[in-house]
py3Dmol code that shows the C-alpha trace and the ligand (Angstrom):
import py3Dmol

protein = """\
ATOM      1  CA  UNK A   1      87.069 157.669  25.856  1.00  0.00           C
ATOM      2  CA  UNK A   2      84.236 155.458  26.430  1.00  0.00           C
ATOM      3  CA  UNK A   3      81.728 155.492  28.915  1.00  0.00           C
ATOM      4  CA  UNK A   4      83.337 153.707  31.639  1.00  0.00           C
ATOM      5  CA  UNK A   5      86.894 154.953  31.501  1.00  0.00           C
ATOM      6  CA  UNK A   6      85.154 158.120  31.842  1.00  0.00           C
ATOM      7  CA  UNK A   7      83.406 156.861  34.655  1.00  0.00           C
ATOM      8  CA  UNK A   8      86.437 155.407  36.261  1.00  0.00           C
ATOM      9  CA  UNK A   9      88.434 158.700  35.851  1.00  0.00           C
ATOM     10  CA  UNK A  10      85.584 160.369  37.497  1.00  0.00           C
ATOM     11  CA  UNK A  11      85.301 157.915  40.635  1.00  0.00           C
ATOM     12  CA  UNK A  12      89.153 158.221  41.044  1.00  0.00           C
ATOM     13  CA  UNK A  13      88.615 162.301  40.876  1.00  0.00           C
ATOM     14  CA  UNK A  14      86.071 162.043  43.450  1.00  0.00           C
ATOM     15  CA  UNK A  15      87.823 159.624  45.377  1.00  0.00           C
ATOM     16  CA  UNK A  16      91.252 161.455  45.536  1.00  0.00           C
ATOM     17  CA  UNK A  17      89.075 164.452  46.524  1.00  0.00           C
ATOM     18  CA  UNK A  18      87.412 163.204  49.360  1.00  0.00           C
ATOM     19  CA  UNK A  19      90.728 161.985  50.933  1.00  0.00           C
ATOM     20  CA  UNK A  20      92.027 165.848  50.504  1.00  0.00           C
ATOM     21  CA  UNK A  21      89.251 167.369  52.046  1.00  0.00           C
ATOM     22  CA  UNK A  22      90.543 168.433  55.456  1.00  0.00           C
ATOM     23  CA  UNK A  23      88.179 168.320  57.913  1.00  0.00           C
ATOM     24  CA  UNK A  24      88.270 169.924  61.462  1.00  0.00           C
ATOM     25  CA  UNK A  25      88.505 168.338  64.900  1.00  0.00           C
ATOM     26  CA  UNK A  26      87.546 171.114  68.304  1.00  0.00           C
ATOM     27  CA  UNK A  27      90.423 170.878  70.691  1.00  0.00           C
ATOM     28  CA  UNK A  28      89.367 169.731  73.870  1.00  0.00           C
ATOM     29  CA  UNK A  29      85.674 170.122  72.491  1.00  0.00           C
ATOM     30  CA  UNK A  30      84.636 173.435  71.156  1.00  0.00           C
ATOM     31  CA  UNK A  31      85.100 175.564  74.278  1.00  0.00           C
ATOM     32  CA  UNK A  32      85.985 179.124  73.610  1.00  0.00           C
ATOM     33  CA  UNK A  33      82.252 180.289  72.839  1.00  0.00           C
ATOM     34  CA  UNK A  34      79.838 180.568  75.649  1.00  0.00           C
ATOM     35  CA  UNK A  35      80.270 179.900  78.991  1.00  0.00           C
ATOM     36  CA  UNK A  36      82.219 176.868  77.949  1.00  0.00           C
ATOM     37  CA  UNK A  37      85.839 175.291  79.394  1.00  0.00           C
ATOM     38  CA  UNK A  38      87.739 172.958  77.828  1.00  0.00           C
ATOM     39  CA  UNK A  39      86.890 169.240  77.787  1.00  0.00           C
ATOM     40  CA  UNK A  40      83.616 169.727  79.470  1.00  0.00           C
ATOM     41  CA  UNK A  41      80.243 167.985  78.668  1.00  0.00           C
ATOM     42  CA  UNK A  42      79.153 171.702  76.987  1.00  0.00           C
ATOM     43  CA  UNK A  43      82.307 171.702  74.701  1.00  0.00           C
ATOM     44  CA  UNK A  44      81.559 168.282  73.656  1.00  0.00           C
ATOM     45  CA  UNK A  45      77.997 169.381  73.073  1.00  0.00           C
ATOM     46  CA  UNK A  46      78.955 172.710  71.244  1.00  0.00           C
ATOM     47  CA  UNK A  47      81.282 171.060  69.235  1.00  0.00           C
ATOM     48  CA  UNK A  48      78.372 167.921  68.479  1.00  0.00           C
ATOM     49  CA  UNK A  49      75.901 171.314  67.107  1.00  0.00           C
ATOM     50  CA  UNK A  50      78.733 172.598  64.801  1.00  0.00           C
ATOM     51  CA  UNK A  51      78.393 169.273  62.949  1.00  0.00           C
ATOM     52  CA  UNK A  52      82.175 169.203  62.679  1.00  0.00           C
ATOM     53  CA  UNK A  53      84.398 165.735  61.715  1.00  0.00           C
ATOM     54  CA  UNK A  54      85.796 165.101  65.588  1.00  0.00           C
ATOM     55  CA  UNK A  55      86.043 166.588  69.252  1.00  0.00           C
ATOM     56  CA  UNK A  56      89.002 165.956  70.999  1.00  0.00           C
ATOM     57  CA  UNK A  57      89.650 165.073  74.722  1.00  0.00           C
ATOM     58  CA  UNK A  58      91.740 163.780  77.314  1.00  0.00           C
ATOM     59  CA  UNK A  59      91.873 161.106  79.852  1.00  0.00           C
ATOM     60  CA  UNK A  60      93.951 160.611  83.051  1.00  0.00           C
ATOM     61  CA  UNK A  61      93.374 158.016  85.431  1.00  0.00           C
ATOM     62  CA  UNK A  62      92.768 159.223  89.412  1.00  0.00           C
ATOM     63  CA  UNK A  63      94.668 157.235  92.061  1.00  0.00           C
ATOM     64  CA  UNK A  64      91.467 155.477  92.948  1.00  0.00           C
ATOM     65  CA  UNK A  65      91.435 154.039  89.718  1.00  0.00           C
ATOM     66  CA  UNK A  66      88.681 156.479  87.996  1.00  0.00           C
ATOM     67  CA  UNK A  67      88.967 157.822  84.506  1.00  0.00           C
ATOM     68  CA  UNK A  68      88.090 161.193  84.414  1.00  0.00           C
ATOM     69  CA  UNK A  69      88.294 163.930  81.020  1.00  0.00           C
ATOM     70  CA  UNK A  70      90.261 166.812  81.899  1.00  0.00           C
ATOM     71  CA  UNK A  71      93.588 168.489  80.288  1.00  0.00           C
ATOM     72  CA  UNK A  72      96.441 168.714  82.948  1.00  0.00           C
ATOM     73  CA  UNK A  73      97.811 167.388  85.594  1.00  0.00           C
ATOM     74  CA  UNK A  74      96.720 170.266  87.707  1.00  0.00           C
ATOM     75  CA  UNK A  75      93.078 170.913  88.395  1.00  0.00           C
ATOM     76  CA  UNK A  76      93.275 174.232  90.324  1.00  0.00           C
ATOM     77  CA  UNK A  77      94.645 173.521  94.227  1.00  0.00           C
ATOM     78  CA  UNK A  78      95.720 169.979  93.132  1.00  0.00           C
ATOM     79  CA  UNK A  79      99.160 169.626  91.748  1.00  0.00           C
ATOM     80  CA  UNK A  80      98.050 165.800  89.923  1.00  0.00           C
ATOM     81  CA  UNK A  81      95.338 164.524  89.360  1.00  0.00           C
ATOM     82  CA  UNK A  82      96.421 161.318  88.514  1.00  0.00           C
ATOM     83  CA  UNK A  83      97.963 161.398  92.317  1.00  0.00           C
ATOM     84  CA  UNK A  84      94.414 162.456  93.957  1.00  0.00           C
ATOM     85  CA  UNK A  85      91.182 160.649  94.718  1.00  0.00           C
ATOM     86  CA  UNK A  86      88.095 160.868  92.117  1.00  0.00           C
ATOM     87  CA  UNK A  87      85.665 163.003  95.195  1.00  0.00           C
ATOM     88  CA  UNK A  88      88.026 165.048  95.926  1.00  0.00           C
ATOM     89  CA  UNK A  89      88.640 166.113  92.136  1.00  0.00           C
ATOM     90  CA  UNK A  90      85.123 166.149  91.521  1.00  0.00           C
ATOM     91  CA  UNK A  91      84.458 168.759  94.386  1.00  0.00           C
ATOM     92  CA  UNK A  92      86.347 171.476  92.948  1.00  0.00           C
ATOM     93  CA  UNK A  93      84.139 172.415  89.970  1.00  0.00           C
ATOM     94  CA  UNK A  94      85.706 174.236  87.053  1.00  0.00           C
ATOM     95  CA  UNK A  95      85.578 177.800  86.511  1.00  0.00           C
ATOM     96  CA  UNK A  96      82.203 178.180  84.185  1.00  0.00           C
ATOM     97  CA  UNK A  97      80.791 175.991  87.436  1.00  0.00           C
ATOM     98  CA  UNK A  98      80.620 172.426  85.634  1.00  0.00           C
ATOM     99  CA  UNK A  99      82.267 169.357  87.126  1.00  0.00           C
ATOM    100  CA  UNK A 100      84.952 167.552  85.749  1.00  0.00           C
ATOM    101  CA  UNK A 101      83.351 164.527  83.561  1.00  0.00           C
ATOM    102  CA  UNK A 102      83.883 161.055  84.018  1.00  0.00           C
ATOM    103  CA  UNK A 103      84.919 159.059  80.722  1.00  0.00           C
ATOM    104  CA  UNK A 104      81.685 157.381  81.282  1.00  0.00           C
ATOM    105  CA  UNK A 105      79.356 160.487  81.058  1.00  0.00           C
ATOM    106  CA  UNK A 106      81.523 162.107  78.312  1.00  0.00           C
ATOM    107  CA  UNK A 107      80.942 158.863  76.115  1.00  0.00           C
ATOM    108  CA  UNK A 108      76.931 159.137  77.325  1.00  0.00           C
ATOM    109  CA  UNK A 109      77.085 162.574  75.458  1.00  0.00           C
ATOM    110  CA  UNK A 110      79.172 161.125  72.836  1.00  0.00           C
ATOM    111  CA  UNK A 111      76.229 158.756  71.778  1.00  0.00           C
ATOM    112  CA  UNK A 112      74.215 162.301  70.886  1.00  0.00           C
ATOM    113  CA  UNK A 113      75.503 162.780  67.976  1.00  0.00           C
ATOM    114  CA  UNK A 114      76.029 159.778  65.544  1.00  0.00           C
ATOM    115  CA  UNK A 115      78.742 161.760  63.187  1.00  0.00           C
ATOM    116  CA  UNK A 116      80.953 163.733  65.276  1.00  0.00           C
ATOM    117  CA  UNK A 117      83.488 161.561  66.094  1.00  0.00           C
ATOM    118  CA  UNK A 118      85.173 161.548  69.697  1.00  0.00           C
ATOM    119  CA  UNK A 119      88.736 161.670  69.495  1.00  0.00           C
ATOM    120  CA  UNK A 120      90.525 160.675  73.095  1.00  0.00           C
ATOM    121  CA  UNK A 121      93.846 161.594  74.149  1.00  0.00           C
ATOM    122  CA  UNK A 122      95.154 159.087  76.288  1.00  0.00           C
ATOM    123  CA  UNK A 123      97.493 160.906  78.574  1.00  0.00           C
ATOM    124  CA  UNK A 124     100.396 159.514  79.633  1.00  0.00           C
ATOM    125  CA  UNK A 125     100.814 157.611  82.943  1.00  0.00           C
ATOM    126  CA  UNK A 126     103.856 157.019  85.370  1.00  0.00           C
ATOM    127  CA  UNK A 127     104.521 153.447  84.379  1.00  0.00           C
ATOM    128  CA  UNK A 128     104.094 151.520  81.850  1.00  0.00           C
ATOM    129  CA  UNK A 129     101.919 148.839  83.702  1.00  0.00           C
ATOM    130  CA  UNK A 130      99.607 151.747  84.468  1.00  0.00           C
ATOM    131  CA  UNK A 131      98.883 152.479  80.785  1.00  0.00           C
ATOM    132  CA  UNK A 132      98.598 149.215  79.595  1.00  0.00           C
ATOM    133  CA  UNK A 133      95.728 149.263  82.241  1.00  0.00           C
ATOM    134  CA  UNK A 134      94.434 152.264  81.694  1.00  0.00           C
ATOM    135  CA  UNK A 135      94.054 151.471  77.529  1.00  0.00           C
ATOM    136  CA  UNK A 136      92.881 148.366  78.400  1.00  0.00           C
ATOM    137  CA  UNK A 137      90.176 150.249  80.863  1.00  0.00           C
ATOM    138  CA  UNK A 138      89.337 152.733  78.181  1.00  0.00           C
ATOM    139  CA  UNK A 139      88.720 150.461  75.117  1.00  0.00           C
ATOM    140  CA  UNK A 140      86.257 148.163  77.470  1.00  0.00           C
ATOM    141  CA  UNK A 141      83.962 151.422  78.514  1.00  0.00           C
ATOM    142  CA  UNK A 142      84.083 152.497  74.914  1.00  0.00           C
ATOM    143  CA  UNK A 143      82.945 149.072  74.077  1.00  0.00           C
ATOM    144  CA  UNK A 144      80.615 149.253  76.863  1.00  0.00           C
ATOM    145  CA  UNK A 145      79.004 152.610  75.006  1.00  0.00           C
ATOM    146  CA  UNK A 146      78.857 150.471  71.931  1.00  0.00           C
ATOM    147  CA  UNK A 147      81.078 153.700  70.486  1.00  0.00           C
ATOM    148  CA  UNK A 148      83.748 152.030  68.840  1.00  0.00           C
ATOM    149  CA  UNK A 149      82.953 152.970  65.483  1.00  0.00           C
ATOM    150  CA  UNK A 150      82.839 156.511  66.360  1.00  0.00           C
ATOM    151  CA  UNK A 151      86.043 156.597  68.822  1.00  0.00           C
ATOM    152  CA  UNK A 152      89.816 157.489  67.603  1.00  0.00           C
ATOM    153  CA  UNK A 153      92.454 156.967  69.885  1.00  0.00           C
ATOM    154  CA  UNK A 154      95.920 159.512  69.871  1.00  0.00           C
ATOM    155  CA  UNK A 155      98.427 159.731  72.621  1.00  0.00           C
ATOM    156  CA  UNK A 156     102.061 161.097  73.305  1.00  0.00           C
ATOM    157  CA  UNK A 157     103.269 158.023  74.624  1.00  0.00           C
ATOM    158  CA  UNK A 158     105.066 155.286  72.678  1.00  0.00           C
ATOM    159  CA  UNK A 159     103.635 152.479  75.201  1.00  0.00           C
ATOM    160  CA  UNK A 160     100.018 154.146  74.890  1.00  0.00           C
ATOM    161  CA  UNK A 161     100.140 153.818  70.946  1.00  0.00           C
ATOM    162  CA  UNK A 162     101.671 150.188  71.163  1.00  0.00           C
ATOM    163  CA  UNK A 163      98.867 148.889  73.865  1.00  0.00           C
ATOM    164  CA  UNK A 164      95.890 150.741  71.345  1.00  0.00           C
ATOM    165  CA  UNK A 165      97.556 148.627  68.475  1.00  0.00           C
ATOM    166  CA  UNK A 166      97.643 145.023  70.368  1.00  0.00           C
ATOM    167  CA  UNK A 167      94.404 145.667  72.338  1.00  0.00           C
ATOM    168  CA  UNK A 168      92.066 147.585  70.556  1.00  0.00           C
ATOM    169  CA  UNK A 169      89.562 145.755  67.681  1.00  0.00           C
ATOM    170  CA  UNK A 170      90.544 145.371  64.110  1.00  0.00           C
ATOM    171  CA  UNK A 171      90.176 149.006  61.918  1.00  0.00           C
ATOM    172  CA  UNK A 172      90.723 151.208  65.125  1.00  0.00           C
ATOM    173  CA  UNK A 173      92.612 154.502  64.226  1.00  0.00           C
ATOM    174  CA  UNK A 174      95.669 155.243  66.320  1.00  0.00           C
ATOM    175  CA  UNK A 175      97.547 158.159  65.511  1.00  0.00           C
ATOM    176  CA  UNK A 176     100.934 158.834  67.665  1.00  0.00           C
ATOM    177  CA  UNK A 177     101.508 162.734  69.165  1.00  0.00           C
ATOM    178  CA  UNK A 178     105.084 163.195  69.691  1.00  0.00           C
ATOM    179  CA  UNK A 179     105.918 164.352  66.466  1.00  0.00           C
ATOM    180  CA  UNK A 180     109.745 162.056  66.652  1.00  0.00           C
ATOM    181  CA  UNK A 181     108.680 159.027  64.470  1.00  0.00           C
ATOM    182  CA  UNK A 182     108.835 159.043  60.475  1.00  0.00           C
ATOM    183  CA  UNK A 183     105.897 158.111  58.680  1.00  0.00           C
ATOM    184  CA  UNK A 184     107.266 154.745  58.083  1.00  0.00           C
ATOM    185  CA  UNK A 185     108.264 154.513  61.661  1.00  0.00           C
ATOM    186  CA  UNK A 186     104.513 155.052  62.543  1.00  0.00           C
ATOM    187  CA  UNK A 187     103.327 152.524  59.899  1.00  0.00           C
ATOM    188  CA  UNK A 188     105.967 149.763  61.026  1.00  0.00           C
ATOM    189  CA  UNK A 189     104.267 150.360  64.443  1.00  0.00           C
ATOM    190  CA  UNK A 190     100.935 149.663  63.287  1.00  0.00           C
ATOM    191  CA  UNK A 191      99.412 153.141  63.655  1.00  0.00           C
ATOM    192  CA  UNK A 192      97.310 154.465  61.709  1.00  0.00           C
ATOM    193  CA  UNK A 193      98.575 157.877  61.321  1.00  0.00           C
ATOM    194  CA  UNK A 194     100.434 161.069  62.543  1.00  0.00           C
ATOM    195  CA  UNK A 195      99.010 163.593  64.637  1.00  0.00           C
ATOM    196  CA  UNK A 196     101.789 166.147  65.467  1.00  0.00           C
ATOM    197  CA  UNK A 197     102.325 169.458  65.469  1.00  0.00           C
ATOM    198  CA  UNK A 198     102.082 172.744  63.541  1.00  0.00           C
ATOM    199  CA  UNK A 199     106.362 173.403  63.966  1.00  0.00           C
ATOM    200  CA  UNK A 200     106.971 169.539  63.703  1.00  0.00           C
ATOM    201  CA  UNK A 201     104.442 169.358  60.377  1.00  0.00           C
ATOM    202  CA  UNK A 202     106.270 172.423  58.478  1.00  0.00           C
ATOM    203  CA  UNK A 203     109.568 171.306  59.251  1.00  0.00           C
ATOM    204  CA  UNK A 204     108.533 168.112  57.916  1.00  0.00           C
ATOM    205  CA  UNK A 205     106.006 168.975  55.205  1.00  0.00           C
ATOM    206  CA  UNK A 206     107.092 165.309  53.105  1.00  0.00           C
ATOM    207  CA  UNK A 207     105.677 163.678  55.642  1.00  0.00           C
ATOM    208  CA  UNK A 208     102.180 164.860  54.653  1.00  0.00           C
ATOM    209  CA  UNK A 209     102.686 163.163  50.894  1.00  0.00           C
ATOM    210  CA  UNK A 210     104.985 160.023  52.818  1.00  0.00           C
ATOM    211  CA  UNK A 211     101.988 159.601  55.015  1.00  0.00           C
ATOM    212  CA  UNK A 212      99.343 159.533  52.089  1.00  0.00           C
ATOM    213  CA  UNK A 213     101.291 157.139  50.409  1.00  0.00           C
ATOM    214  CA  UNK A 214     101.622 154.933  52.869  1.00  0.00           C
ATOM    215  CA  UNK A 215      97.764 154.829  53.897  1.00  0.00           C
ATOM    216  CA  UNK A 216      98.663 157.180  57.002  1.00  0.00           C
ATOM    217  CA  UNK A 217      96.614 159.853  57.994  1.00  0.00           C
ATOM    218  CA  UNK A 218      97.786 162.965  59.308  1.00  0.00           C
ATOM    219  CA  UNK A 219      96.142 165.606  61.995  1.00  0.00           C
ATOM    220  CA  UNK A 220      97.715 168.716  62.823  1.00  0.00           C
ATOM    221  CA  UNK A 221      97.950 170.572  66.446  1.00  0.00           C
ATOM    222  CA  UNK A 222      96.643 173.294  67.405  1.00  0.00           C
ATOM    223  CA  UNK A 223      96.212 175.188  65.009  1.00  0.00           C
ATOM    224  CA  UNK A 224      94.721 178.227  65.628  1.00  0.00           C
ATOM    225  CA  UNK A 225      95.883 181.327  63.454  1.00  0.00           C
ATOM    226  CA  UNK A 226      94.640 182.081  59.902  1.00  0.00           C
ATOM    227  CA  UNK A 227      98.057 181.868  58.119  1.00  0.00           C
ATOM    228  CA  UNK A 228      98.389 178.264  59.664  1.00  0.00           C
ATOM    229  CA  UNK A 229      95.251 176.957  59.380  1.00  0.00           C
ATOM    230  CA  UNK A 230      95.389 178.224  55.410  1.00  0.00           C
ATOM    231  CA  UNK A 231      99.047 176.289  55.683  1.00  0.00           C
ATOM    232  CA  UNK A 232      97.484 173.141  56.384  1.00  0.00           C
ATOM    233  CA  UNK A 233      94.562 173.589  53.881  1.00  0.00           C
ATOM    234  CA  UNK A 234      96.701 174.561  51.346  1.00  0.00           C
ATOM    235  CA  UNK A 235      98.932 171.198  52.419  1.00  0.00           C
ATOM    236  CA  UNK A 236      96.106 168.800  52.005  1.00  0.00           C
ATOM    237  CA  UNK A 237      96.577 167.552  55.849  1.00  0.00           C
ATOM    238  CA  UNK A 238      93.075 165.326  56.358  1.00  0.00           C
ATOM    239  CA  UNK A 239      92.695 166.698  59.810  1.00  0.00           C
ATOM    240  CA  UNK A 240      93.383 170.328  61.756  1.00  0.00           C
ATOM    241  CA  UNK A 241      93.035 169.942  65.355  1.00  0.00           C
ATOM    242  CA  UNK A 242      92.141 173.450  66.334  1.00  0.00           C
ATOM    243  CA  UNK A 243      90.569 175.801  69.580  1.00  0.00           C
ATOM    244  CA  UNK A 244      89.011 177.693  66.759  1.00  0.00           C
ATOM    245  CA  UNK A 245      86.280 175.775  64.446  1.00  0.00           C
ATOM    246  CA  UNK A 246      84.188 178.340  63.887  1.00  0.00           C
ATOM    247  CA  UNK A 247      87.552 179.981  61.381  1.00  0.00           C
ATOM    248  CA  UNK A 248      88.440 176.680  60.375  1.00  0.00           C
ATOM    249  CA  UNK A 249      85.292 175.997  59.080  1.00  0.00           C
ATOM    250  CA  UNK A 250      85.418 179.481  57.221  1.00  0.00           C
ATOM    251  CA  UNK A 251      88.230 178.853  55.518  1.00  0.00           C
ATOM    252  CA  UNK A 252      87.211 175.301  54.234  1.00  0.00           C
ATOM    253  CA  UNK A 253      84.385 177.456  52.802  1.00  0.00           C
ATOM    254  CA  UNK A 254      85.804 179.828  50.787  1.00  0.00           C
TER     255      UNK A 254
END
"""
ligand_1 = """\
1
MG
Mg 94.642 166.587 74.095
"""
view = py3Dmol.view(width=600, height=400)
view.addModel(protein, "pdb")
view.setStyle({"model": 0}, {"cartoon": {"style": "trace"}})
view.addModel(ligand_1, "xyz")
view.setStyle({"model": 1}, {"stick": {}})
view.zoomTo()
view.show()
């Protein structure tokens, strides 16, 4: 072989192994450690120090028309958020005492660390009109943060996905949730890969290689035991989504 097939062959060795290197995204930031609670300014932080690939979070939009990072519709004596006013929400504090973050102050934290990417969930929404607004709201303040190059976008909704593809700027990932589109499905669609879960991924392990082949991505949820977070190593899945790092990043090690 001469010097620069050899070469070649090596680049394409080193390539093809940086694609299979799974990397690991906190869940809601890294919040069981601490005093933390999920998608809170400290799990963002936590999860910033662990130098990991991604933290996740979520985004609802209040009735007033504020976007605010928390999980669930209900946020202790409120049934919905997205049915309540942005004071109101913001006087019940969470139980480790913080506040429930605005997008705009979880992004301010996002700008701390210039490699862990921020991953945001864009929750679904009663109408359609309402989450073609709310993308459309969250792209601008991400532009706004000048965070676009660190920000992927993943939702459960069909319309959410769609809206991310026609709205948001050339290169943007969007990967789609709901785990009941193929591969090619998700391509056709213009995402740019499949984020579902842990029973949906091993009844479906060809759609890891599909996915690959077809320039997709695919994330995993949540997956937090050993013998599943080993499964998805073992799978060559580029991202584990995961309320457990810390083990994650163990078993990457070994
Ligand atoms: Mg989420």
């Amino acid at each position: 072989m001469n010097r620069l097939l050899i070469a070649a062959v090596i680049s394409i060795i080193v390539a093809s192994n940086s694609f299979a290197q799974t990397q690991v995204i906190a869940h809601r930031g890294f919040h069981s450690t601490g005093n933390s609670y999920n998608n809170t300014i400290s799990a963002l932080k936590n999860a910033q120090q662990l130098g990991i690939y991604g933290s996740e979070f979520d985004v609802h939009e209040t009735r007033d028309g504020s976007l605010i990072v928390i999980h669930g519709l209900r946020h202790l004596s409120i049934p919905n958020v997205q049915d309540e006013d942005f004071a109101t929400i913001r006087n019940l504090p969470l139980s480790n005492g913080e506040i429930v973050p605005t997008l705009d102050e979880y992004l301010e934290q996002g700008k701390q660390s210039a490699t862990t990417r921020l991953i945001i969930e864009i929750k679904s929404h009663s109408t359609a009109e309402q989450e073609t607004r709310v993308v459309k709201k969250v792209l601008a303040a991400v532009e706004k943060h000048e965070l676009s190059s660190l920000v992927e976008y993943i939702a459960f909704s069909k319309h959410v996905c769609n809206e991310l593809v026609k709205y948001s700027p050339e290169g943007t990932k969007i990967a789609y949730l709901s785990g009941d589109l193929t591969p090619e499905q998700c391509k056709e669609a213009g995402f740019t890969g499949i984020d579902y879960s842990i029973e949906v991924t091993k009844n479906n392990p060809q759609w890891i290689k599909q996915s690959h082949e077809l320039g997709l991505t695919v994330n995993v949820w949540t997956v937090n035991d050993t013998e599943n977070l080993q499964w998805c190593i073992d799978h060559g899945v580029d991202f584990i989504t995961t309320d457990n790092p810390t083990e994650a990043i163990l078993l990457l090690e070994k």
